[in-house]
C-alpha positions, 0 to 999 in steps of 0.5 A, a space after each residue: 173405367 174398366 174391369 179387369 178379370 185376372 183369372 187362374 187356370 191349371 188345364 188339362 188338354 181340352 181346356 188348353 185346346 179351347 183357350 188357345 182357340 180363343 187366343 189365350 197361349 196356356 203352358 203346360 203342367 203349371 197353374 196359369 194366371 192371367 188377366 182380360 178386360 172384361 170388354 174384350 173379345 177374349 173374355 166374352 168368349 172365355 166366360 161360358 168356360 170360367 162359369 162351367 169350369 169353375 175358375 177363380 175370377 177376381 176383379 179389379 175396376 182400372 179408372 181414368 184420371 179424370 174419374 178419380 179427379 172427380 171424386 169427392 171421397 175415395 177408397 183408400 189402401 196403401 200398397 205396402 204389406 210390411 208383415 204381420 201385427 205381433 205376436 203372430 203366433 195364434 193370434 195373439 195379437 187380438 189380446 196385447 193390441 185390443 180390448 175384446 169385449 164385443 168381438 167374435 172370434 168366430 167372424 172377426 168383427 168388433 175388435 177395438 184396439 186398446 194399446 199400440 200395435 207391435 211389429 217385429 222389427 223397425 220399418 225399412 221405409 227408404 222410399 216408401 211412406 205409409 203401410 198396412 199389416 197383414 190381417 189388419 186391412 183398416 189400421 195405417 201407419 206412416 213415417 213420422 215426417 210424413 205424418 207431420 207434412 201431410 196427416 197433421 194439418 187435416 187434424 188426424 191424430 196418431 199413436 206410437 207403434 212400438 217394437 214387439 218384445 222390447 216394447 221401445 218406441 220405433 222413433 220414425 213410425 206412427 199410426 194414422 187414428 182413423 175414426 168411424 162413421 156412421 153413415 151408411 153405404 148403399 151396398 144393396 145388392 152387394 154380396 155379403 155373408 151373416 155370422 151363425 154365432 154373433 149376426 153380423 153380416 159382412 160384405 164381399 170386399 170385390 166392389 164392380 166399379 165405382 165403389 158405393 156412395 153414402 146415404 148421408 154427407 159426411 162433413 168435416 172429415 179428410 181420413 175415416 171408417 166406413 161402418 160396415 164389415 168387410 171381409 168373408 170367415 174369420 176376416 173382418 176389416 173397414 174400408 178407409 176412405 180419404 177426401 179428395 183434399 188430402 188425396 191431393 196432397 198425398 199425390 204430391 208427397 208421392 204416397 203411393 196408395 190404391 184409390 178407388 173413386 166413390 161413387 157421387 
């Protein structure tokens, strides 16, 4: 396992100076981002700077095969974002895809979807399997095929997704019913934030390593929500875990996805 830092910088000539005697080559007049393992020697030196300059600092865990072979469920995000839920405009999409009793406008939790969701043109899928939206991080949506060869037999169910306007079925496209838990994660200690209007706490979605474990078995499920929030503002979404059965399977489908191991 290892972390990865992936950093940003637009320096003036005194932090251009220190970087390169670190070994870090910085152009001139242009935002620079760039990436160090947290072991290396680079960033042990850089660090002091990143805390006193104040540089976005966002993380990412790299794990071993073996890591990820031997994990019973995994965090699970599909790296396709193809567009926006519609309509896009004001949000309007929390009214024609959601029921909004429960849900805070002001911190995003507690929507429930009521109806399916609507895209503005069909998927271009050539290769590829399964996406999410953009401002939707815990819905998925997959071919159709796909879902049959591989979804189906784990007993998750799916819903139409239609097309925005015309409201026709997009015939090759589905999305994956994932249902909630509720069983907690152990995130003490993970940062989180608590809504002023509603209370709901969400957490800091930049989980360091392996991501936290349950504090009960989950049984007799392959694809599932976690309970809690996650997210900071107006974002809210659940994490999405799959069982190492069905990540397998996947694998062997080629469903190209991010897997973070859950810790044992």
């Amino acid at each position: 396992m290892k972390i990865i830092h992936r950093i940003g910088i637009n320096p003036d000539e005194k932090e251009r100076r220190i970087m390169q005697e670190i070994g870090i080559p910085v152009p001139l007049n242009e935002f620079f981002v760039f990436e160090l393992e947290e072991e290396s020697e680079k960033f042990i030196r850089l660090k002091p700077y990143i805390d006193k300059w104040r540089l976005p600092d966002m993380l990412r865990t790299e794990y071993t095969k073996q890591e990820l072979n031997a994990a019973s469920y995994l965090n699970f995000l599909p790296l396709w974002f193809n567009g926006y839920p519609m309509p896009d405009y004001d949000n309007g999409y929390i009214g024609t895809t959601y029921q909004k009793h429960g849900y805070c406008e002001t911190c995003g939790t507690g929507l429930v979807q009521q109806s399916p969701f609507r895209l503005k043109k069909s998927p271009n899928w050539g290769p590829k399997k399964i996406f999410t939206l953009y401002w939707v991080y815990d819905e998925f949506f997959v071919r159709k095929d796909v879902y049959e060869a591989v979804f189906k037999k784990y007993g998750i169910e799916s819903m139409p997704v239609l097309l925005y306007k015309k409201d026709l079925l997009i015939e090759d496209t589905v999305q994956l019913i994932i249902p909630s838990i509720q069983v907690p994660s152990n995130l003490e200690g993970q940062p989180y934030e608590i809504c002023k209007t509603c209370g709901m706490k969400k957490y800091n979605p930049q989980i360091r390593g392996f991501f936290p474990s349950f504090k009960d078995s989950v049984t007799g499920l392959h694809l599932f929500k976690g309970m809690e929030y996650f997210g900071s503002g107006g974002e809210s979404f659940k994490q999405i875990f799959v069982s190492q059965e069905l990540r397998q399977e996947m694998l062997k489908y080629q469903i190209k996805a991010d897997f973070a191991p859950v810790s044992q």
